[in-house]
C-alpha positions in Angstrom: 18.3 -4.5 30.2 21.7 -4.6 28.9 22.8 -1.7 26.7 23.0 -2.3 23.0 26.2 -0.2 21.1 26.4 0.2 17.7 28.6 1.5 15.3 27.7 4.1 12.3 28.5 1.4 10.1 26.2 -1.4 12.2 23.5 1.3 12.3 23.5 1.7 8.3 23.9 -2.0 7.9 20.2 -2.6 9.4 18.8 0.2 8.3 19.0 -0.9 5.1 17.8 -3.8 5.8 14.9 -3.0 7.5 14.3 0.1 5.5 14.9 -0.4 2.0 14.7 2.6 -1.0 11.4 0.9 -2.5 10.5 2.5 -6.2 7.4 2.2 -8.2 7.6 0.9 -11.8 4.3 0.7 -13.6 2.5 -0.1 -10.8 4.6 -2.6 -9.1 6.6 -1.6 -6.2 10.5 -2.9 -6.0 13.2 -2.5 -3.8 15.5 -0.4 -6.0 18.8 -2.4 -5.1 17.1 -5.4 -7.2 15.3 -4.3 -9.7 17.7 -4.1 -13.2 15.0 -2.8 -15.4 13.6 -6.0 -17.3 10.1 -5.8 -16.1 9.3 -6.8 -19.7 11.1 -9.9 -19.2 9.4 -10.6 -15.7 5.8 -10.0 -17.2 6.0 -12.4 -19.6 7.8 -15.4 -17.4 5.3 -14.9 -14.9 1.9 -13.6 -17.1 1.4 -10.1 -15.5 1.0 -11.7 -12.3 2.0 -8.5 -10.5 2.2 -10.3 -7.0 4.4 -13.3 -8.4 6.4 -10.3 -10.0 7.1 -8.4 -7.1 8.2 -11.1 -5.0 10.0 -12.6 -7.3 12.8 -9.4 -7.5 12.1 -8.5 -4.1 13.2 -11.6 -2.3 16.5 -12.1 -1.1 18.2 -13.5 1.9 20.1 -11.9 5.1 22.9 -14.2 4.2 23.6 -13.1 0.9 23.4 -9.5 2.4 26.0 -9.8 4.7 28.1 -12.0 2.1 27.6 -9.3 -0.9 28.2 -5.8 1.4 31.2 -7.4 3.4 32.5 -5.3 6.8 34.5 -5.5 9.5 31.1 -5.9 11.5 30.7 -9.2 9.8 33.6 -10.5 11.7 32.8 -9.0 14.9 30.8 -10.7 17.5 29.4 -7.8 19.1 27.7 -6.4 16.4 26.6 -9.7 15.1 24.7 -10.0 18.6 23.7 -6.7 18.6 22.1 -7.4 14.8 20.5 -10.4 16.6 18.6 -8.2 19.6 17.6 -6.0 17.7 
């Protein structure tokens, strides 16, 4: 098996992607990088539907990620290939 390096910076990177801060608001349970404080709003868009809620704020994609926290490991194949083994 080949032997996987990664940076500080990789490590943090996909740590907080696979291990996001998650906080608990009345109940519902967000990732704190998302949620802005408007559950109000959100509970009456979506009826108290605490489920729809949730994944509503919690849903995001890799892409926008990578696109929103830009680093040098972005532009590096390595640890792009090393983010795709793992």
């Amino acid at each position: 098996m080949p032997q996987i390096l990664c940076t500080i910076e990789d490590f943090i990177a996909i740590s907080s992607v696979l291990c996001p801060e998650v906080i608990e608001v009345k109940g519902h349970n967000f990732i704190s990088e998302f949620y802005q404080s408007n559950l109000e709003e959100f509970e009456e868009q979506f009826n108290g539907d605490r489920k729809q809620i949730e994944q509503f704020i919690n849903t995001w994609s890799l892409g926008d990620f990578f696109l929103e926290d830009y680093t040098d490991s972005v532009e590096n194949k390595n640890s792009v290939s090393n983010l795709v083994k793992f």
